[in-house]
N, C-alpha and C positions, 0 to 999 in steps of 0.2 A: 413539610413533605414535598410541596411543590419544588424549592430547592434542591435539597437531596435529590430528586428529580432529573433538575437541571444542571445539578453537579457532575452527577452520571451520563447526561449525555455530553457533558464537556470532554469528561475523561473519557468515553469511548470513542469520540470524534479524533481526540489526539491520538490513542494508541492508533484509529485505524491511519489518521495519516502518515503516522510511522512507519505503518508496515506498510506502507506501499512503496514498491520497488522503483528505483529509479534507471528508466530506462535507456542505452548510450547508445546512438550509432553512427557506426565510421563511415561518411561516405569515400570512399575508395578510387582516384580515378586509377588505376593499376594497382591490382590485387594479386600478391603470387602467394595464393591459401594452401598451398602442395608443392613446394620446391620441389621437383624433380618436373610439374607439367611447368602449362606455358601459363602465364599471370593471366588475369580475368580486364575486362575493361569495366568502369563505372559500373563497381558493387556496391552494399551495402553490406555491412557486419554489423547484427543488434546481442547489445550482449548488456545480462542482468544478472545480477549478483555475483559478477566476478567470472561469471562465463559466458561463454558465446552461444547464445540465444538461435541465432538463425544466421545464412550468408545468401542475401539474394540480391539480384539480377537489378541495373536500376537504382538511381538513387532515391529510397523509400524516407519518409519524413515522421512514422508512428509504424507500431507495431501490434498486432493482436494483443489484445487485454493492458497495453503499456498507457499509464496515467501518467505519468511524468517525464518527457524525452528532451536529452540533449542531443544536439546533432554537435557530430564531431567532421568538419569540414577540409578533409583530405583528397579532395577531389584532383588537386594538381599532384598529388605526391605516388609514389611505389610505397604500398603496402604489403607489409612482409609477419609473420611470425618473429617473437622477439627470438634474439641471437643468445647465444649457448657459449657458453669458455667451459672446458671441462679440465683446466690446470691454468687454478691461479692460487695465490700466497698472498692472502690481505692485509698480512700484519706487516709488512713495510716492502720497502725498497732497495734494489742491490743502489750501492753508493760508497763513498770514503767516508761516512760518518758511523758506519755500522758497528765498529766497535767498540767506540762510545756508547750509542745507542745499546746495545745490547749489556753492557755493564751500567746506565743510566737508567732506563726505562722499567718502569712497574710495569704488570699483568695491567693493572688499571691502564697505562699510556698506550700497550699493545691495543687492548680492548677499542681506544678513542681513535687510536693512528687507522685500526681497520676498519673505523664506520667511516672514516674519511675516504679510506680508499672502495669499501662498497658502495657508496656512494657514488663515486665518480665511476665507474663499471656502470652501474646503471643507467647515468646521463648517459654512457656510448654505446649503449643498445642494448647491455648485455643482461636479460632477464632472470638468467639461472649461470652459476658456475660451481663449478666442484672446487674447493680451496684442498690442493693435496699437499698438506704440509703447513701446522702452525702449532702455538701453544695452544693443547688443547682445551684447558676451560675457557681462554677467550673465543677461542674459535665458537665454539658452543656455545657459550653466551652472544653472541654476535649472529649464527642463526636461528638463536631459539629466538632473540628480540626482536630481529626484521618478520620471524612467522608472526609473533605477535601485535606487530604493529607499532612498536614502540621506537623503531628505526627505521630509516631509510635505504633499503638495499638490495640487491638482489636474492634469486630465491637460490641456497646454498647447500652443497651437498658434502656434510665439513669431511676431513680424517682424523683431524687430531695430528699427535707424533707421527712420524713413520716407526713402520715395522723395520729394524736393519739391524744389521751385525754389528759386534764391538769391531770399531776401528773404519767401519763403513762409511760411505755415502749415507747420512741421516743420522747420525753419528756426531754429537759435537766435537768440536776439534779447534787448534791453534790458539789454545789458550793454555791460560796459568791451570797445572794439573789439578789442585782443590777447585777449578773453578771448574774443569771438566767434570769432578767427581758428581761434584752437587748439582749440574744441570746434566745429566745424562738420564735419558728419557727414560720412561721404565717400559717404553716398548723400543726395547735394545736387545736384542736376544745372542743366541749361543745354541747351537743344535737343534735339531724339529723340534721336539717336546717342550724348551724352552720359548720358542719361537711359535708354538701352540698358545701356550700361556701370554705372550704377549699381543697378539690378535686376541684372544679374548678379552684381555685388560683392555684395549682400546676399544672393543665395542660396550663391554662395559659402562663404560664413562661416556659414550656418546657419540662414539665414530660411526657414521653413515657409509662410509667405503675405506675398506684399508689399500694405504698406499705402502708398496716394500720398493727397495732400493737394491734388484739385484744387482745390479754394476756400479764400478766407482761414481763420480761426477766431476763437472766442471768444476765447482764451487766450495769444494771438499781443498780444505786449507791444506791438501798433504798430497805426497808426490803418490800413491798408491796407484794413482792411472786412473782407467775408465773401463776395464774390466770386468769382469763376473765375480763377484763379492760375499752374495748367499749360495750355498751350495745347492746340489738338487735337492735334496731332501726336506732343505727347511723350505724353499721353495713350497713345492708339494704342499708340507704341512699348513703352511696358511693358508694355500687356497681353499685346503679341502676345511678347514678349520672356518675359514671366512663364509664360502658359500655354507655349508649347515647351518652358520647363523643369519643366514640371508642377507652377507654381505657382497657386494661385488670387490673386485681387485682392483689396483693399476700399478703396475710394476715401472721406476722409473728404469731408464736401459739403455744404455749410449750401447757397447758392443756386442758384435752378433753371438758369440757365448751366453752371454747372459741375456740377451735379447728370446734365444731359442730356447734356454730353460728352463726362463718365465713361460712361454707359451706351450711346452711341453706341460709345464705344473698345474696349465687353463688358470691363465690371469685373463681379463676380460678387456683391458688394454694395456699397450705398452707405452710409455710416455718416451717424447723422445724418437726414440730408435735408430738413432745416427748411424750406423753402421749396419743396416739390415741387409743380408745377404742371400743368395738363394734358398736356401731352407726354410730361414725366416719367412719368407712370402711363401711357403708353400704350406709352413706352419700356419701364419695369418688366415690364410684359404682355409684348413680343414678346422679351426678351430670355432672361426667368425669373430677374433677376437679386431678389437679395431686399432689404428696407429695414433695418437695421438699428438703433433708432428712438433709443436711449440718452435716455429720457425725463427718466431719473434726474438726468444732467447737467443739462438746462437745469432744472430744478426745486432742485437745491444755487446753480447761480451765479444764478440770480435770486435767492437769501435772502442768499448772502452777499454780492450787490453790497450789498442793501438793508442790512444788520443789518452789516457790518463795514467797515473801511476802508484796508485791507491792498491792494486792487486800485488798480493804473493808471485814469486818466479812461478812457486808450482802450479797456482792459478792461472797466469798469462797465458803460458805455455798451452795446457789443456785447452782454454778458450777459444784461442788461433787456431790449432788443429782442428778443434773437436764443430767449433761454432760454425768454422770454412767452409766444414764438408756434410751440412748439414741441409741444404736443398737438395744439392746434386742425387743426395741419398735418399730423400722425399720421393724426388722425381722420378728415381726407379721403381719405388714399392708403390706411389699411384700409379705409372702406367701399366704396371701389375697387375693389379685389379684388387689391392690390400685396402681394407673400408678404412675410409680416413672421417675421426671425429675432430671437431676446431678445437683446441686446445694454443695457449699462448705463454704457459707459463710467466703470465705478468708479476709482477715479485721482483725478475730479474729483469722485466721493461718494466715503463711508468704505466703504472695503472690508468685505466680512463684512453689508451689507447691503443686496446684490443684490437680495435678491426683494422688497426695495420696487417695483422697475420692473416688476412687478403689477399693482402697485396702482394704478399710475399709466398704466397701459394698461389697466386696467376702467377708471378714471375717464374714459377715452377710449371708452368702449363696446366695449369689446374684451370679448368675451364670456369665463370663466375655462377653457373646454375649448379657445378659440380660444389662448391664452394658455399652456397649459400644452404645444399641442401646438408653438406658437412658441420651448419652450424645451427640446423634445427632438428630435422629429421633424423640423420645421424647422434648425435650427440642425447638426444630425446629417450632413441633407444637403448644410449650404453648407458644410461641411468635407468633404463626400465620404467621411463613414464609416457611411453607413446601414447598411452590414452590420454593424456593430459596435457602434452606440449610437444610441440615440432608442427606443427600446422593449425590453420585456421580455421577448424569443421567444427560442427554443434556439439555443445557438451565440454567441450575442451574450456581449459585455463583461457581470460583475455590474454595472454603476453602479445602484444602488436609492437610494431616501431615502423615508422616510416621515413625515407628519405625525398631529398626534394627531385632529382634523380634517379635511372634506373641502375641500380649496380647491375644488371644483368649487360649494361651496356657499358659501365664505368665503375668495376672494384672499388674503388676507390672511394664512393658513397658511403660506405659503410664506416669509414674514415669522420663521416663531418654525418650523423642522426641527427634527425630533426624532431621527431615526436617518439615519446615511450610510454608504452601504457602497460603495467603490470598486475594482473587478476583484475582489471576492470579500471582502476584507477589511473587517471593519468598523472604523469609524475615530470614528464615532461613535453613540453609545447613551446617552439618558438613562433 
């Protein structure tokens, strides 16, 4: 009996040490826990089970009822909310190998190639991204695993295929025709009602946000341009199709046609937007839809139309135009006052080196608190999780990063992160 006894309180000793929570906190010597005010000086952030616990004043060393504390010593560094990409493409790389790759590679190599590259996204700060465009059971196996634990990556907000017209931008193309037949997405539509049917089909199987392709694209193997490609009607239908299923949009949109009637049909952003013109921004305004700017993009394919020779004539050509005049066009619809979320469309730059599209929106006059609140606060809300991420208040997600510098003084920090910690865990520490 005496045993039994002592067996019992063995095991309840151990469960209770289990269950005690372990408790972390940041000391902060510059804390900016609300992009848009001014950063805090030596705070403290306690955060337990994956959220944030308290932000106070002071570098504190325990916490009410906390049994077990690390102190996480960031006292030299700027502590910020983790950074947001709301358009990236995990499953590879623009490059001259790609069409091998793509007649080489399994679903399986996809699946391996994008934990490589979520991965490196998150060592450069980037806690949450929306992937708008990929195959979609890997894509989906790829965020159902990082929820679970089982991978390394950021927290992801997948689409799947895109929604788009035969012959479209999302659309495959520039191959042998059987091989067009057999990989043409089955969210490929033809008139609303069709284009109903295939927004459903995509949420179906697991899309988190449908992305449509109402204008041509850069990247699209064929001379079609950059254009308005979905008509208004199909338009319309998805969105009103997506939101009843409580999904949001993102409409990709190089030209102000199809720019304006995406936003007439309330898509919720425009990716892109190369060519917005005055309606545009006035559309932007009434709607609150945001820009999405992927600066990063046209700045890789203008260097490598120029410097390599891997691209199609019909590709080069879009690139230089399209990629050339894609600040100048930023730069009018922010001094607008059109809400800009950070978006990079990495995919067509090297992954892992997001927060160049910083830099390249200061070079736009983008001021860096303008900038930094574009990649948490902003972006936080176009996915509809501001209760959970874009700032560092109680209750919320840990997503933290800090740099050894202030980017509010030097863009370019965002360039070279130094610590990442995502829902509590830190994942990276130099």
């Amino acid at each position: 009996m005496a045993s039994r006894k002592l067996l019992t309180l063995v095991i309840a000793s151990a469960l209770s040490t289990s269950a005690i929570a372990k408790t972390t906190i940041i000391h902060a010597g510059q804390l900016l826990a609300n992009p848009g005010k001014a950063p805090l000086n030596n705070y403290s952030v306690i955060i337990e089970e994956g959220k944030i616990k308290a932000v106070e004043k002071g570098f504190v060393k325990t916490h009410q009822g906390a049994e077990q504390v690390e102190i996480v010593d960031l006292s030299s560094s700027f502590v910020m909310p983790g950074l947001m990409d709301m358009h990236v493409h995990l499953q590879g790389e623009l490059g001259p190998k790609n069409d091998s790759q793509s007649l080489r590679w399994s679903g399986s190599d996809k699946l391996m190639k994008s934990i490589d590259n979520a991965q490196k996204t998150l060592m450069a700060g980037f806690t949450t991204v929306r992937d708008l465009g990929s195959s979609p059971e890997q894509s989906f196996a790829l965020r159902d695993g990082i929820n679970r634990g089982w991978v390394q990556g950021p927290r992801i907000i997948a689409a799947g295929s895109s929604v788009a017209v035969t012959g479209g931008h999302g659309d495959v193309d520039g191959m042998n025709p059987d091989i067009l037949k057999m990989r043409t997405p089955e969210t490929i539509c033809d008139g609303p009602y069709d284009c109903r049917r295939a927004t459903r089909h995509a949420i179906k199987y697991g899309a988190d946000v449908i992305k449509i392709t109402s204008t041509g694209g850069v990247l699209s193997d064929t001379n079609t341009g950059t254009g308005q490609q979905m008509n208004d009607d199909e338009l319309k239908e998805v969105v009103e199709t997506a939101h009843s299923l409580g999904r949001k949009v993102a409409s990709h949109a190089h030209a102000a046609g199809g720019i304006n009637a995406a936003l007439r049909a309330g898509v919720d952003s425009i990716e892109h937007g190369s060519y917005a013109d005055e309606e545009s921004i006035k559309l932007f305004k009434k709607s609150g839809a945001y820009l999405v700017p992927t600066l990063m993009a046209g700045d890789t394919v203008v260097g490598l139309a120029k410097h390599t020779d891997f691209m199609s004539p019909a590709i080069r050509a879009k690139a230089i135009r399209v990629g050339g005049d894609m600040i100048a066009n930023f730069k009018r619809a922010h001094k607008a006052g059109v809400k800009i979320a950070y978006g990079t469309d990495s995919g067509v730059s090297k992954h892992g080196t997001n927060g160049k599209e910083a830099w390249l929106m200061y070079q736009a006059e983008m001021t860096p608190m303008d900038i930094l609140k574009s990649a948490t606060v902003h972006t936080a809300d176009l996915i509809g999780m501001s209760s959970q991420l874009g700032t560092i208040e109680e209750g919320k997600l840990a997503d933290i990063i800090a740099t050894h510098g202030s980017p509010l003084k030097d863009i370019k920090e965002l360039m070279d992160v130094d610590f990442v910690m995502k829902s509590g865990a830190v994942v990276k520490s130099k």
